[in-house]
C-alpha atoms as a printed R data frame, in Angstrom:
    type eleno elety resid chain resno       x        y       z
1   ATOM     1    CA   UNK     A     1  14.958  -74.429   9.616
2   ATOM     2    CA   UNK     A     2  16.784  -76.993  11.554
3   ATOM     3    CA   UNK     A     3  17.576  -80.758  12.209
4   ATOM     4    CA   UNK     A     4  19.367  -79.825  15.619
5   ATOM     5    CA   UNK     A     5  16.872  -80.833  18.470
6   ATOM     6    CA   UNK     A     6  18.694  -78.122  20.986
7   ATOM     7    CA   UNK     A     7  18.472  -75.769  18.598
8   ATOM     8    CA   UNK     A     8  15.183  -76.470  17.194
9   ATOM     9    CA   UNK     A     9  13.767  -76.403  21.690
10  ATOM    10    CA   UNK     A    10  15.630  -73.171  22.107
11  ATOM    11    CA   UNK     A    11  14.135  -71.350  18.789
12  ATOM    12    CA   UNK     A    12  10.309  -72.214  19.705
13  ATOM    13    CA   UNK     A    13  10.931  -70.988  23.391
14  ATOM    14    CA   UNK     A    14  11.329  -67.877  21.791
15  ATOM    15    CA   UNK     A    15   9.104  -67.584  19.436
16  ATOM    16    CA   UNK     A    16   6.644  -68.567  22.309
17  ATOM    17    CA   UNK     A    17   8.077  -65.697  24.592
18  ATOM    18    CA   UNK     A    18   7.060  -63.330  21.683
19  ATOM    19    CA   UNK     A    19   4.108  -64.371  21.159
20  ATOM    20    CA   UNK     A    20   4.590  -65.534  17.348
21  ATOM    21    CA   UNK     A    21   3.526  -68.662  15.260
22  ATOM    22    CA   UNK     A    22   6.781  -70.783  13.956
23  ATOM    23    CA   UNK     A    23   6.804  -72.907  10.734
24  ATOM    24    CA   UNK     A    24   9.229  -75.646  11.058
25  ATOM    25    CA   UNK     A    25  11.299  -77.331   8.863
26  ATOM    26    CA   UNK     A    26  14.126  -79.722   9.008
27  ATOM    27    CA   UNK     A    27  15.324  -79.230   5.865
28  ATOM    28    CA   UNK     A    28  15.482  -76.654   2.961
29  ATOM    29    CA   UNK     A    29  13.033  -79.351   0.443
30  ATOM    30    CA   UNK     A    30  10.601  -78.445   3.785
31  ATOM    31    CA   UNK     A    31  10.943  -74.683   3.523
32  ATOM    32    CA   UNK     A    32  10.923  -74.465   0.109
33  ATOM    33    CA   UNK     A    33   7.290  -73.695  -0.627
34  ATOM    34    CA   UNK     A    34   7.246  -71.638   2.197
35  ATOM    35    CA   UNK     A    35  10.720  -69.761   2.274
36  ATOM    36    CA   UNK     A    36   9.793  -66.435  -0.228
37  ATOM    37    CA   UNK     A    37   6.569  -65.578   1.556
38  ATOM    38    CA   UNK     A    38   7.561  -65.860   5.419
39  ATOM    39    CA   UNK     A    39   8.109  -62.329   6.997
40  ATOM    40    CA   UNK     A    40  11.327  -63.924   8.751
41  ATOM    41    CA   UNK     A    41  13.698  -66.943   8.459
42  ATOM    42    CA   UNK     A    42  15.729  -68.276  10.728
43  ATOM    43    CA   UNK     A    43  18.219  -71.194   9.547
44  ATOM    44    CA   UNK     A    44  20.618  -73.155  12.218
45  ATOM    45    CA   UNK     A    45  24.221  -73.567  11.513
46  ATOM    46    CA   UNK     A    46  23.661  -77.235  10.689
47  ATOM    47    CA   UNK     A    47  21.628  -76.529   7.355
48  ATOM    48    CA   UNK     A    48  24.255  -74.180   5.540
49  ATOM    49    CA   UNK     A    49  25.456  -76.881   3.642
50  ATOM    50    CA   UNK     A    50  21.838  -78.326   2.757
51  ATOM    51    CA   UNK     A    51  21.127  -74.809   1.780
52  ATOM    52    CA   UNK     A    52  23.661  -74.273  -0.207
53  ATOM    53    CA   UNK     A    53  23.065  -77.355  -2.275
54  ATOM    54    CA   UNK     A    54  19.358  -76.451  -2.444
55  ATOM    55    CA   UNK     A    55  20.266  -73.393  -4.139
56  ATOM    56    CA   UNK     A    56  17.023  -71.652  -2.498
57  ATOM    57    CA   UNK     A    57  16.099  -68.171  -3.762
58  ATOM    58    CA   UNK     A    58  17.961  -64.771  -2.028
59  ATOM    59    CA   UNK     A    59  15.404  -63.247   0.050
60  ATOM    60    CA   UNK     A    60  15.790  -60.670   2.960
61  ATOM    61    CA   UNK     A    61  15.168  -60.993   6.489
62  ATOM    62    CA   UNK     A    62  17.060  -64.467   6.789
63  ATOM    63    CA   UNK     A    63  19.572  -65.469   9.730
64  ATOM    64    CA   UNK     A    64  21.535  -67.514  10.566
65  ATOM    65    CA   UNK     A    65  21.645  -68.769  14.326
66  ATOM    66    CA   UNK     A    66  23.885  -71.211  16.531
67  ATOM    67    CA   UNK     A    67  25.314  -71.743  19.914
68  ATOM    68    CA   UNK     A    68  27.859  -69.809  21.800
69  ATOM    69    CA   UNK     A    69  30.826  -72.252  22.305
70  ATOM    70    CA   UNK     A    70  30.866  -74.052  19.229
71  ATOM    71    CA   UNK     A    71  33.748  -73.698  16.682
72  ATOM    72    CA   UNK     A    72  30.792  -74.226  13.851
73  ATOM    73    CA   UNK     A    73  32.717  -73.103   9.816
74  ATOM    74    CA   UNK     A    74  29.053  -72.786   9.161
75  ATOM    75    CA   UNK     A    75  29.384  -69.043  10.756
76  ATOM    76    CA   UNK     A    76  32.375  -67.985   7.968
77  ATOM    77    CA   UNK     A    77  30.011  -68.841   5.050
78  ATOM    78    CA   UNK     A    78  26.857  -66.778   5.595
79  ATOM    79    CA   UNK     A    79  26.933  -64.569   3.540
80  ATOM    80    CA   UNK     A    80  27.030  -67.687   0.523
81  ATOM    81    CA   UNK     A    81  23.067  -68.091   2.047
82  ATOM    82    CA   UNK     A    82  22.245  -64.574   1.988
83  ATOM    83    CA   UNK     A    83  22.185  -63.936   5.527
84  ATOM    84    CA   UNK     A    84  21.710  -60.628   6.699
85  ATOM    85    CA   UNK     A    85  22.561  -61.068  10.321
86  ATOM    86    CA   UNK     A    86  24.393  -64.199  12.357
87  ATOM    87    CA   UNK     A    87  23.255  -64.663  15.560
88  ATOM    88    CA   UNK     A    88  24.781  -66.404  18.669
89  ATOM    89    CA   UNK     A    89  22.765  -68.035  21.485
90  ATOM    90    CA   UNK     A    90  22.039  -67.421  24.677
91  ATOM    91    CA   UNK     A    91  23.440  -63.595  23.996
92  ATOM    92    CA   UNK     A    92  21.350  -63.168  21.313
93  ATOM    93    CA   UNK     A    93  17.830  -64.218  22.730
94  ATOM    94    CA   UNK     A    94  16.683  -60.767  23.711
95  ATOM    95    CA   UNK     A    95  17.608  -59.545  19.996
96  ATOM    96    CA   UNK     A    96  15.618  -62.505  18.375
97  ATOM    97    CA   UNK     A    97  12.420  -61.819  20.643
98  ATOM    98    CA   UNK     A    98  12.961  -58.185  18.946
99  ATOM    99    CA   UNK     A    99  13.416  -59.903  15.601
100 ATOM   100    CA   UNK     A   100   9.880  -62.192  16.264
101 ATOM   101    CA   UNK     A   101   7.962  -58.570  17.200
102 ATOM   102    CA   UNK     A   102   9.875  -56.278  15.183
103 ATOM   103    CA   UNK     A   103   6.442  -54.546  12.508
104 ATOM   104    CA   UNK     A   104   8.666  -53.970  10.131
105 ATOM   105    CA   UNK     A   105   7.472  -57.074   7.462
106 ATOM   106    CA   UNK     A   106   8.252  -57.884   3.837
107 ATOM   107    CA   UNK     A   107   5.442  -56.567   1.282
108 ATOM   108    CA   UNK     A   108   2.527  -58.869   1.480
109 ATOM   109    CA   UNK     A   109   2.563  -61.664  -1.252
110 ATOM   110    CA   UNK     A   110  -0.041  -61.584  -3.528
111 ATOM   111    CA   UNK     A   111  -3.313  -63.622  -3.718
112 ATOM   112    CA   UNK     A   112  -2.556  -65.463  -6.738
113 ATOM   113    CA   UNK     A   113  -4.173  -68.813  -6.367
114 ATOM   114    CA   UNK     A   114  -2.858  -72.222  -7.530
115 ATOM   115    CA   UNK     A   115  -4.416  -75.270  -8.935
116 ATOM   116    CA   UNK     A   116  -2.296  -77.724  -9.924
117 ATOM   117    CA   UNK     A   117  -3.787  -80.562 -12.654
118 ATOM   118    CA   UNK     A   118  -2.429  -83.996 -12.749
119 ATOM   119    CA   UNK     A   119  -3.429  -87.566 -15.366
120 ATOM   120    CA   UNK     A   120  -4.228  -90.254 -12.796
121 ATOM   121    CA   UNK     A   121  -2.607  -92.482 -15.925
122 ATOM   122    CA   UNK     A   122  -0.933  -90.882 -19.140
123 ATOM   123    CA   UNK     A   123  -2.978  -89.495 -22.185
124 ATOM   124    CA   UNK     A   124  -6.209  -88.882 -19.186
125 ATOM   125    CA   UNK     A   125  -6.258  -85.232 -20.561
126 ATOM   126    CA   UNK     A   126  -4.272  -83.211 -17.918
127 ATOM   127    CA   UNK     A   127  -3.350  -81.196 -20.584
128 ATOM   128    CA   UNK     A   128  -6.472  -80.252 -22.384
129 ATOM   129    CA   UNK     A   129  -8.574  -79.845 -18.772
130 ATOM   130    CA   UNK     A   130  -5.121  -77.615 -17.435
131 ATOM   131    CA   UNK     A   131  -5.651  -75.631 -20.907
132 ATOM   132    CA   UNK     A   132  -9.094  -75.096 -20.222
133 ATOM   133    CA   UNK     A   133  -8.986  -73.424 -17.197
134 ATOM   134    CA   UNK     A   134  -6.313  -71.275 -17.996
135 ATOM   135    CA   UNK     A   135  -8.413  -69.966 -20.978
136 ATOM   136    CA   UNK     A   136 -11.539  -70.042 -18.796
137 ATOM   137    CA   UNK     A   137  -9.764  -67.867 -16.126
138 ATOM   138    CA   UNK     A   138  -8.730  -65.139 -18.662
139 ATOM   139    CA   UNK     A   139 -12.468  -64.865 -19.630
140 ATOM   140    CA   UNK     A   140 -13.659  -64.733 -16.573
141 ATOM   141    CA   UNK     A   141 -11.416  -62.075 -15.869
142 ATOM   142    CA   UNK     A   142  -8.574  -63.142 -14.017
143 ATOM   143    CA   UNK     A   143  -4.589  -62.659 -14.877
144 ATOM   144    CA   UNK     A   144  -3.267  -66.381 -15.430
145 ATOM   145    CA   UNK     A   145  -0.182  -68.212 -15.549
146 ATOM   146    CA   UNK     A   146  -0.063  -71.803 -17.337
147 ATOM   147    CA   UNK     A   147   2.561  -73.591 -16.345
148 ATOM   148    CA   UNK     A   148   3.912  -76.817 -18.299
149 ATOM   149    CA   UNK     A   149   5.773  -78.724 -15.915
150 ATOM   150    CA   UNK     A   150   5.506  -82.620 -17.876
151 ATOM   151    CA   UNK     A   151   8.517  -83.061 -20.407
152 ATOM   152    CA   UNK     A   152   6.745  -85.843 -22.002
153 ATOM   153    CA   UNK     A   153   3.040  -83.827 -22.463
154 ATOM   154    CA   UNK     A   154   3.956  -82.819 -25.816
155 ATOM   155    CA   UNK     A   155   3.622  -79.461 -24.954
156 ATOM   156    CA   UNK     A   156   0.770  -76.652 -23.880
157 ATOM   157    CA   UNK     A   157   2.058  -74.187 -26.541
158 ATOM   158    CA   UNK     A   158   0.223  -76.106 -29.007
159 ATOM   159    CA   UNK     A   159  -2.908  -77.202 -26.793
160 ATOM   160    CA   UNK     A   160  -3.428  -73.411 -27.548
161 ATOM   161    CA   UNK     A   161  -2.260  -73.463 -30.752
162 ATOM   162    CA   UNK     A   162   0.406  -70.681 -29.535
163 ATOM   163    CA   UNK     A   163   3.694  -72.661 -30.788
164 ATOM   164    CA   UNK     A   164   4.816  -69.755 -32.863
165 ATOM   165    CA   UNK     A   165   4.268  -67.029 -29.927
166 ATOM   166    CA   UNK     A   166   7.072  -65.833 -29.211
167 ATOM   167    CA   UNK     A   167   8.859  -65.489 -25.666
168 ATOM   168    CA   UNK     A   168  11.064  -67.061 -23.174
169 ATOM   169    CA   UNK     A   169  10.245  -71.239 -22.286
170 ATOM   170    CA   UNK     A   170  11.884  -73.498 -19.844
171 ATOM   171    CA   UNK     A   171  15.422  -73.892 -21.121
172 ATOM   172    CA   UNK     A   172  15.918  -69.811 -20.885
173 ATOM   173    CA   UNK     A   173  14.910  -70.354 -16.861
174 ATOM   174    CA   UNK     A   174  17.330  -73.229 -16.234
175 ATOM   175    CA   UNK     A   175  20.105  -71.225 -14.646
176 ATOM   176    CA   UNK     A   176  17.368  -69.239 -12.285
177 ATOM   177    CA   UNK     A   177  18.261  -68.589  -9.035
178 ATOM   178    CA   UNK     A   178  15.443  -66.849  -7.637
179 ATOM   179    CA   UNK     A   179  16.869  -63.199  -8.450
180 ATOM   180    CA   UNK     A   180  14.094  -62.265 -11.093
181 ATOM   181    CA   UNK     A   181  12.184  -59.721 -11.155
182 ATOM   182    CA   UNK     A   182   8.549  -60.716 -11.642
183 ATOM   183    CA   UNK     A   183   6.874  -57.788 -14.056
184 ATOM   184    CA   UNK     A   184  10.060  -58.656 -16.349
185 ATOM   185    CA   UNK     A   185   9.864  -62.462 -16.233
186 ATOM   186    CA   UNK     A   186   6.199  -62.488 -16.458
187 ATOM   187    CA   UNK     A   187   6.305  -60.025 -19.865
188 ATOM   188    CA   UNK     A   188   9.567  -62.167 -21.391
189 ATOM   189    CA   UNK     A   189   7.095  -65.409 -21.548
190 ATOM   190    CA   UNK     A   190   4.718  -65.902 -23.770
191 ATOM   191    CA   UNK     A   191   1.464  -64.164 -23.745
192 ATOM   192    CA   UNK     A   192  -1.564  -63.105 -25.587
193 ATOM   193    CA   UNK     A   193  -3.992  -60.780 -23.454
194 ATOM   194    CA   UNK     A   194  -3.916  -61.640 -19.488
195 ATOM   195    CA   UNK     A   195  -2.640  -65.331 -19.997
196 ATOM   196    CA   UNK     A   196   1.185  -66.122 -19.731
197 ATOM   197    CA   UNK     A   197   2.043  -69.176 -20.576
198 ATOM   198    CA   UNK     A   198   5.664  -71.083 -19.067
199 ATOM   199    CA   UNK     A   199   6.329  -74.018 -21.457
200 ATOM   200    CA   UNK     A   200   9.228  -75.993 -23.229
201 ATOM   201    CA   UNK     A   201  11.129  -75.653 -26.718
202 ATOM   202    CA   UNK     A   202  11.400  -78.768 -29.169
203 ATOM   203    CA   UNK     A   203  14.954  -78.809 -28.149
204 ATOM   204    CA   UNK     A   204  16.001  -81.733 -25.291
205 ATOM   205    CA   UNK     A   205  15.146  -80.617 -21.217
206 ATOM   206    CA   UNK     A   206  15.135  -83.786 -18.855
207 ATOM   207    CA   UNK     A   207  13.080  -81.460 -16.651
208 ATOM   208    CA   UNK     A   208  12.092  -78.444 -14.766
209 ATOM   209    CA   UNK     A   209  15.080  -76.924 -12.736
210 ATOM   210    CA   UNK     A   210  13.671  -76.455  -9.294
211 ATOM   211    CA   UNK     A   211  15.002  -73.059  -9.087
212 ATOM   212    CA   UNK     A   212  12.769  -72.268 -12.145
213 ATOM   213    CA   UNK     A   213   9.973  -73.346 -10.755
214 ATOM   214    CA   UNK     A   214  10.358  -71.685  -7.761
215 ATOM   215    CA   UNK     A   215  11.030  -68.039  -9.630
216 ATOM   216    CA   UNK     A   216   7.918  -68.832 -11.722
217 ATOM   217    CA   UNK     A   217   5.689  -69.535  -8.885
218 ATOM   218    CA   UNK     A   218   6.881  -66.381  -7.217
219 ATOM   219    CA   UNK     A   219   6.683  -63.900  -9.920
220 ATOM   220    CA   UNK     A   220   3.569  -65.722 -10.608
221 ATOM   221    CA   UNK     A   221   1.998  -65.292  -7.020
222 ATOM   222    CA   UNK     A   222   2.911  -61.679  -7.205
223 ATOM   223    CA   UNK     A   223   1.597  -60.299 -10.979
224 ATOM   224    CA   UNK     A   224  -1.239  -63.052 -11.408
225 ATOM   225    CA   UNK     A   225  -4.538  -63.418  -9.782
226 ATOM   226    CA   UNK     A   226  -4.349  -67.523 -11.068
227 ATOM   227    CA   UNK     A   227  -1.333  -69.744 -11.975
228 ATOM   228    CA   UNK     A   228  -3.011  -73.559 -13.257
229 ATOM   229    CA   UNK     A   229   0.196  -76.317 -13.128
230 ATOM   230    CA   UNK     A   230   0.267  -79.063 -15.929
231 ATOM   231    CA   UNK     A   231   2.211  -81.937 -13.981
232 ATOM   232    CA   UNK     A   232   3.980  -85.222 -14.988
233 ATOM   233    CA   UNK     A   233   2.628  -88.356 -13.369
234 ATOM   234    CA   UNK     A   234   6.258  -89.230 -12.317
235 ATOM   235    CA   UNK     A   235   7.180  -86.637  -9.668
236 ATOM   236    CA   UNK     A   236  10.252  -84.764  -9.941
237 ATOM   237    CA   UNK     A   237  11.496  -81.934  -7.791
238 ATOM   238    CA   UNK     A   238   9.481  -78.822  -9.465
239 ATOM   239    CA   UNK     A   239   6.450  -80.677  -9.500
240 ATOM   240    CA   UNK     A   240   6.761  -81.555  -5.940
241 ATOM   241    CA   UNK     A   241   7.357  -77.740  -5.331
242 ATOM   242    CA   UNK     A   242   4.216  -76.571  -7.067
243 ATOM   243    CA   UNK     A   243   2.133  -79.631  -5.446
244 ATOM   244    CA   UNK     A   244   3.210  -77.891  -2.139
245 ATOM   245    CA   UNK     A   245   2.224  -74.267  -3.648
246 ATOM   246    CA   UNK     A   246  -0.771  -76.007  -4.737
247 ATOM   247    CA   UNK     A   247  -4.305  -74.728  -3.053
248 ATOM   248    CA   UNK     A   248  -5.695  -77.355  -5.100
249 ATOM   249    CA   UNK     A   249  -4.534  -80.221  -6.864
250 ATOM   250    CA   UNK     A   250  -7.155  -82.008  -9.853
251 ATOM   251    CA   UNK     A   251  -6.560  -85.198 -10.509
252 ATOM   252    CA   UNK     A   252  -8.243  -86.245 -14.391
253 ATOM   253    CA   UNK     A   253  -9.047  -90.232 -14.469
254 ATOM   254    CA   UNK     A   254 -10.409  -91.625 -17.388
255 ATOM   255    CA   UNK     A   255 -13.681  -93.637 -16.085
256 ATOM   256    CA   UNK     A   256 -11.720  -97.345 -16.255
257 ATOM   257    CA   UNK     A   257 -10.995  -99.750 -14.079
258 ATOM   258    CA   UNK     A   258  -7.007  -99.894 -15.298
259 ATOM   259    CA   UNK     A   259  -7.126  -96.568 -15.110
260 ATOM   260    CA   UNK     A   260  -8.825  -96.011 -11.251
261 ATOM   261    CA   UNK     A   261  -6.610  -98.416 -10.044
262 ATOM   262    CA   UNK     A   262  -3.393  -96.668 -11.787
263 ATOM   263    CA   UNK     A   263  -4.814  -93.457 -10.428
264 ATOM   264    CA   UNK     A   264  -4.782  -94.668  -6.839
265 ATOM   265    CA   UNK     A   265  -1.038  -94.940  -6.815
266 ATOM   266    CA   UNK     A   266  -1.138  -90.960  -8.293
267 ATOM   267    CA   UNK     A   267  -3.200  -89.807  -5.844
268 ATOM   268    CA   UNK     A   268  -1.192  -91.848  -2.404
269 ATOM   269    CA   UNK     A   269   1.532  -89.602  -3.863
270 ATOM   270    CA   UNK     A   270   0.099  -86.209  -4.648
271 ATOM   271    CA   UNK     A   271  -1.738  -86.443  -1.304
272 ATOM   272    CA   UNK     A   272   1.583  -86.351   0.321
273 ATOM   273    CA   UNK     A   273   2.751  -82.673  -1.138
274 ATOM   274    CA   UNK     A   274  -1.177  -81.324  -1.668
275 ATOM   275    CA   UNK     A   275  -3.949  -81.732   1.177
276 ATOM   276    CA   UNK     A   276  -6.640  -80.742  -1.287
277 ATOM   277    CA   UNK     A   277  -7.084  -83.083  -3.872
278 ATOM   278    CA   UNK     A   278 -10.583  -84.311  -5.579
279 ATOM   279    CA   UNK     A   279 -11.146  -86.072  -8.775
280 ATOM   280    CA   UNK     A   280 -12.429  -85.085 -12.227
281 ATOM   281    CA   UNK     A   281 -13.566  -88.388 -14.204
282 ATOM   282    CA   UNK     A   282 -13.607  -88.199 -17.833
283 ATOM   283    CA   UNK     A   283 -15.731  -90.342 -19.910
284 ATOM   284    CA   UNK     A   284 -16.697  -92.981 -21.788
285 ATOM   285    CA   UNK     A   285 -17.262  -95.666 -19.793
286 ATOM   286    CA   UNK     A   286 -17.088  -98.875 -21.771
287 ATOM   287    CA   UNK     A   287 -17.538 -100.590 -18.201
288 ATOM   288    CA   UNK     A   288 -20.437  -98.638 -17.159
289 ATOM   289    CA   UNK     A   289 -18.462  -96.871 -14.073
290 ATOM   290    CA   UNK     A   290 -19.629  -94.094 -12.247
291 ATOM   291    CA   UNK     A   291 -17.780  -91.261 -11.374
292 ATOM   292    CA   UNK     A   292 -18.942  -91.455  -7.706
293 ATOM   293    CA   UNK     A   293 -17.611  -94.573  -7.434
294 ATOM   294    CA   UNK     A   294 -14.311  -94.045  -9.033
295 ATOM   295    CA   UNK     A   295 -13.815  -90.784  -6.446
296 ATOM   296    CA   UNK     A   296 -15.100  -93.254  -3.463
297 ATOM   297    CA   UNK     A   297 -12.688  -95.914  -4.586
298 ATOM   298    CA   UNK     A   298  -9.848  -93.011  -5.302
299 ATOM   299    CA   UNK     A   299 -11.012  -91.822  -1.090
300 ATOM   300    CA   UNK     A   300 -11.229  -88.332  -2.893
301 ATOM   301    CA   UNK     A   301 -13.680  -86.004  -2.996
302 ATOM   302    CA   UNK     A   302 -15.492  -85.718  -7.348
303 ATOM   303    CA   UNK     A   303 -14.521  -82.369  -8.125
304 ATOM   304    CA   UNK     A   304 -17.106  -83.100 -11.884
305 ATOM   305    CA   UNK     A   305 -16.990  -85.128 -14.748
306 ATOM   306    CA   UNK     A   306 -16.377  -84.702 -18.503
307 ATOM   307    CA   UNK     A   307 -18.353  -86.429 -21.177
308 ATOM   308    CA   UNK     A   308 -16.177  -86.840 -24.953
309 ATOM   309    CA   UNK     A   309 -16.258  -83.568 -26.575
310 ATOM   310    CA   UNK     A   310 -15.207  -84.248 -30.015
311 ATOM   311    CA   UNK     A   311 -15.305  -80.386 -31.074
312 ATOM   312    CA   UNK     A   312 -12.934  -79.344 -28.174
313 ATOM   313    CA   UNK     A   313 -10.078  -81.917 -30.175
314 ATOM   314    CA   UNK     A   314 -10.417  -80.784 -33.350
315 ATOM   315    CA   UNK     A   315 -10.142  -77.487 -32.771
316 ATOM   316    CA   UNK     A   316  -7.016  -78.880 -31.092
317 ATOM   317    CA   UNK     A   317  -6.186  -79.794 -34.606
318 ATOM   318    CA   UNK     A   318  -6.965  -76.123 -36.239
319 ATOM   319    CA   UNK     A   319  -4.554  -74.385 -33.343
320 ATOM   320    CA   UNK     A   320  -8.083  -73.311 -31.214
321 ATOM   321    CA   UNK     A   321  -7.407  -73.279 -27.515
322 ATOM   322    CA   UNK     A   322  -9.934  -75.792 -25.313
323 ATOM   323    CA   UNK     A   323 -12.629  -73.709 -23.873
324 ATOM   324    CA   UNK     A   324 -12.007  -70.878 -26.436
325 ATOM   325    CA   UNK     A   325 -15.739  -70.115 -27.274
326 ATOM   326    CA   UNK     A   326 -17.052  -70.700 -23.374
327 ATOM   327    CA   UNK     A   327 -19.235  -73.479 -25.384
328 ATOM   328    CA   UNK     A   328 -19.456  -77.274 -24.185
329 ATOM   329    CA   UNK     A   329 -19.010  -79.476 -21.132
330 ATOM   330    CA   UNK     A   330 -15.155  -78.700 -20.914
331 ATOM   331    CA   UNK     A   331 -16.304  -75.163 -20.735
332 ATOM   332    CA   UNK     A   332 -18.753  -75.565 -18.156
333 ATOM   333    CA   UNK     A   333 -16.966  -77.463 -15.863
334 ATOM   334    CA   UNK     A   334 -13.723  -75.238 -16.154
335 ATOM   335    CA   UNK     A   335 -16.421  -72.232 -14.813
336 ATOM   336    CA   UNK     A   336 -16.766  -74.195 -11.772
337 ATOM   337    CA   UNK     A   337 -13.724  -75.314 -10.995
338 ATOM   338    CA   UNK     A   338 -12.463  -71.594 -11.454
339 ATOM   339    CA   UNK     A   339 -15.064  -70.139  -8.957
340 ATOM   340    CA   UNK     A   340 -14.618  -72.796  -6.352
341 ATOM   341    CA   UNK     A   341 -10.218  -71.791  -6.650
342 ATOM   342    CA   UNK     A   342 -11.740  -68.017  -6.362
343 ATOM   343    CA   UNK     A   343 -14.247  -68.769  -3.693
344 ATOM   344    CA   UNK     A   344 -16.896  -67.391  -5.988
345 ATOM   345    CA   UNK     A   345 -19.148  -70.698  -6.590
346 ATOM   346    CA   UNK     A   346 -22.579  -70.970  -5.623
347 ATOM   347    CA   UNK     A   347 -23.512  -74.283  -6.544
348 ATOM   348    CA   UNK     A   348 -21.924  -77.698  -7.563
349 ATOM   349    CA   UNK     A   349 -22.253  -78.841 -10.816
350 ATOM   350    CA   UNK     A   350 -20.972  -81.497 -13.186
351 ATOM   351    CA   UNK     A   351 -20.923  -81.415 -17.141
């Protein structure tokens, strides 16, 4: 991680002489996804300070590396970063090629899978479709995470009708820093059976501290097989984060034309943090529009569509979690869309 061009020339040399791939970033909001899982990370003198405001997680195996020559400050604060070792260039180019070869690695991360779920205009039924496939997962027999990451959704505890569950929500992670141990964070949150579920309180939270989000999605990636992401419309820093964690991003447009066209300016954005994204249309359409041409219009793939299900919202009503009973279209596209995240899918199909 660096902005400095010199430094930036000097670093891929080496990596090159050793034979090893290099992620770059300039910047720590450009590492972030990627900054727990990497086996190494090197960060240049001139992002301490970006760093330090990022307030990224501790990890091991991070140092920090400059030029001989250079009266750089940046040096007398490493240990504020976590650094384990500070390392001066040219001397120390025989000792980084060690560092790129060196088969001593952090423990694999885990396969957990993400799929984040997004309204391409508000009330398009993120929620209930995000719901859904968290249930669906469980059945099929996967460990899930839900995540509630929209301050304005009204809140997945009671899409599942789990508002009196107890456990730890959002405003208990706000002071996160990364330093959590995932089997304890994961068994503090809510949970019935194999689904965990990461929501807010009735009291006030403007939002989802990144840090939070970024312990979530760790613990997550390590004790769950799937984590499915409820996310606001209006982008803050955590949803960015799990849009970059993201290995696939859903994005739920009611089948309207006010609604496509609001849904383009969703998707322009989410494409920027997610390269996966495809489309799930939900009906009516009072203006007879096909899904395959709201996906063409959208330039996204039509991941299925979802016809009214008046059952699924009253059971809403009677505290019954969508896709409970594996019965309906909601049910039936949620299989799908859970085998094609797990690679399992055979066929397409749309409810």
């Amino acid at each position: 991680m660096t902005a400095d061009p010199d430094l930036l020339d000097e670093l891929l040399r080496l990596a090159a002489a050793a034979g090893v791939e290099a992620d770059v970033s300039p910047d720590p909001a450009g590492a972030r996804a990627r900054w727990s899982a990497a086996p190494l990370v090197l960060v240049g003198t001139d992002q301490v300070v970006p760093c330090l405001r990022a307030r990224l997680p501790r990890r091991k195996r991070l140092i920090l590396i400059g030029f001989d020559g250079v009266s750089d400050p940046a040096f007398d604060v490493a240990d504020l970063i976590g650094a384990e070792n500070v390392a001066v260039l040219p001397a120390a180019e025989p000792w980084i090629i060690d560092r790129f070869t060196a088969e001593e690695r952090p423990d694999p991360p885990a396969d957990g899978r993400t799929l984040a779920v997004i309204g391409g205009r508000g009330g398009a039924g993120a929620s209930i479709l995000a719901a859904g496939l968290a249930t669906t997962a469980v059945r099929t027999g996967y460990r899930t995470l839900l995540i509630d990451a929209d301050p304005l959704g009204g809140g997945l505890d009671l899409v599942l009708g789990w508002e009196r569950v107890g456990g730890l929500r959002w405003p208990a992670l706000a002071d996160a820093d990364g330093r959590v141990d995932p089997p304890t964070l994961l068994s503090a949150l809510p949970h019935r059976g194999d689904l965990v579920l990461l929501s807010f309180d009735r009291g006030e939270l403007p939002g989802v501290p990144i840090e939070a989000m970024a312990a979530a999605l760790d613990a997550a990636r390590r004790g769950r097989d799937v984590i499915v992401a409820d996310l606001p419309r209006q982008l803050d820093d955590a949803a960015v984060l799990a849009l970059q964690a993201a290995d696939r991003t859903l994005l739920v447009v009611p089948a309207e034309l006010r609604a496509t066209a609001s849904a383009a300016r969703t998707a322009a954005t989410v494409a920027t943090h997610c390269e996966n994204v495809a489309v799930v249309v939900r009906g009516p359409a009072p203006g007879r529009l096909k899904a395959r041409e709201i996906a063409r219009a959208l330039g996204l793939p039509l991941a299925g569509t979802l016809r009214p299900e008046t059952a699924v919202c009253q059971g809403i009503e009677r505290g019954t979690a969508p896709t409970a009973d594996g019965k309906g279209a909601l049910a039936g596209l949620c299989r799908q869309l859970v085998d094609d995240l797990m690679g399992t899918a055979t066929k397409a199909v749309v409810a």
